[in-house]
N, C-alpha and C positions, 0 to 999 in steps of 0.2 A: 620574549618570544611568544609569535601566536600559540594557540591550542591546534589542532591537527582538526575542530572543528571549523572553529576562525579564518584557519590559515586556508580550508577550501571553499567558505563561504555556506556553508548547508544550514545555517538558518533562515533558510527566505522565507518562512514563516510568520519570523517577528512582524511584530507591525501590522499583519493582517489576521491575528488568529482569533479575532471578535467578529468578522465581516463573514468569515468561512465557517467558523461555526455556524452562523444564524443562515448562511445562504446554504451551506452543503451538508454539514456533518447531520446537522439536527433537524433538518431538513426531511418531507416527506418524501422522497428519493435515496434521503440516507439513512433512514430510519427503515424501509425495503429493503435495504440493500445490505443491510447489517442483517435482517432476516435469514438472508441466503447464507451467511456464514454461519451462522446458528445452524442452522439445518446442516448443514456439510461437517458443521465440529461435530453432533452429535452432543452425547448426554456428558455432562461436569466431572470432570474426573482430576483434581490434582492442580499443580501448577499452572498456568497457562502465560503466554509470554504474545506483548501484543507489540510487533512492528512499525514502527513508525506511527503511533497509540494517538499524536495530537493531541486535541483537548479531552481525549479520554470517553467521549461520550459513547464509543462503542465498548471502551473497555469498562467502564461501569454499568454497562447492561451485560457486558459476559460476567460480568461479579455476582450479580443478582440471580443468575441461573446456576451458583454454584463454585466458582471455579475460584481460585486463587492468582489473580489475577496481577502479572509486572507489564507497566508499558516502560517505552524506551523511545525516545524520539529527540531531535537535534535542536530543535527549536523551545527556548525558555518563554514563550509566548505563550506556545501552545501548552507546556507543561505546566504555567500558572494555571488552567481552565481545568486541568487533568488532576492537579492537588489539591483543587477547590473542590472539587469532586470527590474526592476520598483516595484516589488511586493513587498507588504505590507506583510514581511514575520517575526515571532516571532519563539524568540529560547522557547521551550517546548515539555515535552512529551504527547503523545496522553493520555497516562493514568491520566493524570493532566491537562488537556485542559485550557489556562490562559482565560477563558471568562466566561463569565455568561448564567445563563440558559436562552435558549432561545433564543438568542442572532446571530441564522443565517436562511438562507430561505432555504438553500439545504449543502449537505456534498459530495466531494467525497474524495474517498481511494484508492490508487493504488501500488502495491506491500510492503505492511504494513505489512499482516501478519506473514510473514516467518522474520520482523525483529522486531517486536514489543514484547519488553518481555511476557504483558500479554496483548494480544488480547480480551480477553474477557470484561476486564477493559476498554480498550481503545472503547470497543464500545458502554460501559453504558455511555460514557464522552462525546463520540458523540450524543448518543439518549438527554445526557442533556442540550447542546446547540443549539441543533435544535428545532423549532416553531414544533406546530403539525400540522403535515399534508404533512412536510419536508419530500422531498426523499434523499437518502441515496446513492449514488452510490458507489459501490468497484468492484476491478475488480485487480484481482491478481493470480499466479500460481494455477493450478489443483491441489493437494493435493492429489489427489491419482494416481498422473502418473509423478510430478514433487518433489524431497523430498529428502532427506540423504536416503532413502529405495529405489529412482527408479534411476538407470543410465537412461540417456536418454539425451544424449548430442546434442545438437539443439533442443530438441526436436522434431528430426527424426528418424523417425521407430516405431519400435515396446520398449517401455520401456524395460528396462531387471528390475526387482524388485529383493529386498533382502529382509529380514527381518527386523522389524524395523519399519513399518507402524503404529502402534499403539503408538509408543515412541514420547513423546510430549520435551525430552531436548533440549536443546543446543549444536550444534556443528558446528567445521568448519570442520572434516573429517570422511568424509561416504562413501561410495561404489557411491552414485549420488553426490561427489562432486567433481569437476575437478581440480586439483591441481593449475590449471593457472585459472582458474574461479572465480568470483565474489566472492563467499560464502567460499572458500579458504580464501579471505580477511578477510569478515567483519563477518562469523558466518552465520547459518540460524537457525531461530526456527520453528518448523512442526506441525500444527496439522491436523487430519484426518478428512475428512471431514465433518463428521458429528458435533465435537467437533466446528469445524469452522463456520456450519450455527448456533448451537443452541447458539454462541458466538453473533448473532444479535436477536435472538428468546429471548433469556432472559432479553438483552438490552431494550426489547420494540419491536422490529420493526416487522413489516409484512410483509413481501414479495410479490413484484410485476413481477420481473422480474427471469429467473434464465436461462442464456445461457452460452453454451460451444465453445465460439468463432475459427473460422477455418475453414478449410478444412483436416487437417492435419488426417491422421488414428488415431491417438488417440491425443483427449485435453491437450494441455500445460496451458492452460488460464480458468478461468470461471471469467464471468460477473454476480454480482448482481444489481437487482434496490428494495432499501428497502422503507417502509414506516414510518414516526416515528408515 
C-alpha cells in the first residue's frame, strides 16, 4: 500500500531540488526574502518549527541566529540538501505535522501555500503544535497579483490578469504560468486572498503583522506575523 505521501503525489520536488536551490532558495531574492522573516520572527527564543524547510538553506540560517531549529518537508530531494546542512529535517506533510501538541516556541512558513494541497489543514497542525502565545511567521506570493489568473513574469510591471481568480484547483497551465518556470514543473495551488487569511483565522491565530514587502508598483509577496 502507498504511503498517504505517495498515495497524493506531494513530492514534486524530487527531481528538481538542485535547479531551485541554485535559481530560488539561495538566490539573491531568496536570501532578501528570508530577511523579512527574520525581522517579523524577532529575536531566538526556543524551538522553532520550519514548514515545508526544503533544502533547509533558510532553516540553517534561522539556526545561526540562535534558535533550535526542526524543518519538515514532503520531498526526500529536498531533505537530502537539508541533512547536508546540518538540519534536523523530517519527511512529512504539513497537513499531518509528525509532533505533538505544543511541542514548539515559534513556526515559520515560506512559499507553502501555492504548493500545499490543503492550506487550511496545514494551518490548524500548525496552531496545534505551537505553545500559546507562539508567533507564526508566513511570508509567501501576493495572491492577487501572483497566480494561474495574473501574467506577471519577474514580477515586473503592471500584472496583465485573466479570469480565474476565484478558482481554487490545481494546475501546471494557465495564462501566469511560464512554460520554462517553476510551476510548469511542480503545479501551483491558488487561493484568493481572503480564502488565504481566513485559512489562519479559523486555525486560531490572530494577527499581528500584515506587510506587502517592496518597492515594486505592485506586490509580488506578502508577509504575515500571527499569533497562536
Amino acid at each position: 500500500m502507498l504511503t498517504s505521501i505517495e498515495r497524493v503525489g506531494l513530492a514534486r520536488y524530487d527531481g528538481v531540488a538542485d535547479w531551485y536551490e541554485r535559481d530560488f532558495a539561495e538566490s539573491e531574492l531568496g536570501v532578501a526574502t528570508r530577511q523579512i522573516v527574520v525581522e517579523l520572527l524577532g529575536t531566538a527564543n526556543g524551538r522553532l518549527l520550519d514548514v515545508g524547510c526544503g533544502g533547509g538553506s533558510h532553516a540553517a540560517a534561522f539556526a545561526e541566529l540562535g534558535w533550535e531549529v526542526t524543518g519538515v518537508d514532503v520531498s526526500e530531494d529536498q531533505l537530502r540538501l537539508a541533512r547536508a546542512r546540518g538540519v534536523d529535517a523530517l519527511l512529512g506533510r504539513a497537513e499531518e505535522l509528525p509532533f505533538g501538541e505544543a511541542s514548539f516556541d515559534a513556526a515559520v512558513s515560506m512559499w507553502t501555500h501555492t504548493d500545499i494541497d490543503d492550506f487550511p489543514a496545514a494551518a490548524h497542525e500548525v496552531a496545534r503544535v505551537l505553545r500559546s502565545g507562539a508567533p507564526f511567521v508566513y511570508l509567501g506570493v501576493h495572491p492577487c497579483f501572483v497566480g494561474p489568473h495574473s501574467r506577471n513574469v519577474g514580477a515586473l510591471g503592471i500584472p496583465e490578469l485573466h479570469a480565474g481568480y476565484r478558482e481554487t484547483a490545481r494546475c501546471t497551465e494557465a495564462p501566469g504560468i511560464t512554460p520554462e518556470g517553476l510551476r510548469a514543473r511542480v503545479g501551483v495551488s491558488h487561493l484568493p486572498l481572503a480564502t488565504l487569511v481566513q485559512a489562519f483565522l479559523q486555525a486560531g491565530f490572530v494577527v499581528e503583522r500584515f506587510e506587502e514587502p517592496g518597492e515594486r508598483e505592485y506586490p509580488y509577496r506578502l508577509a504575515m506575523r500571527w499569533r497562536k
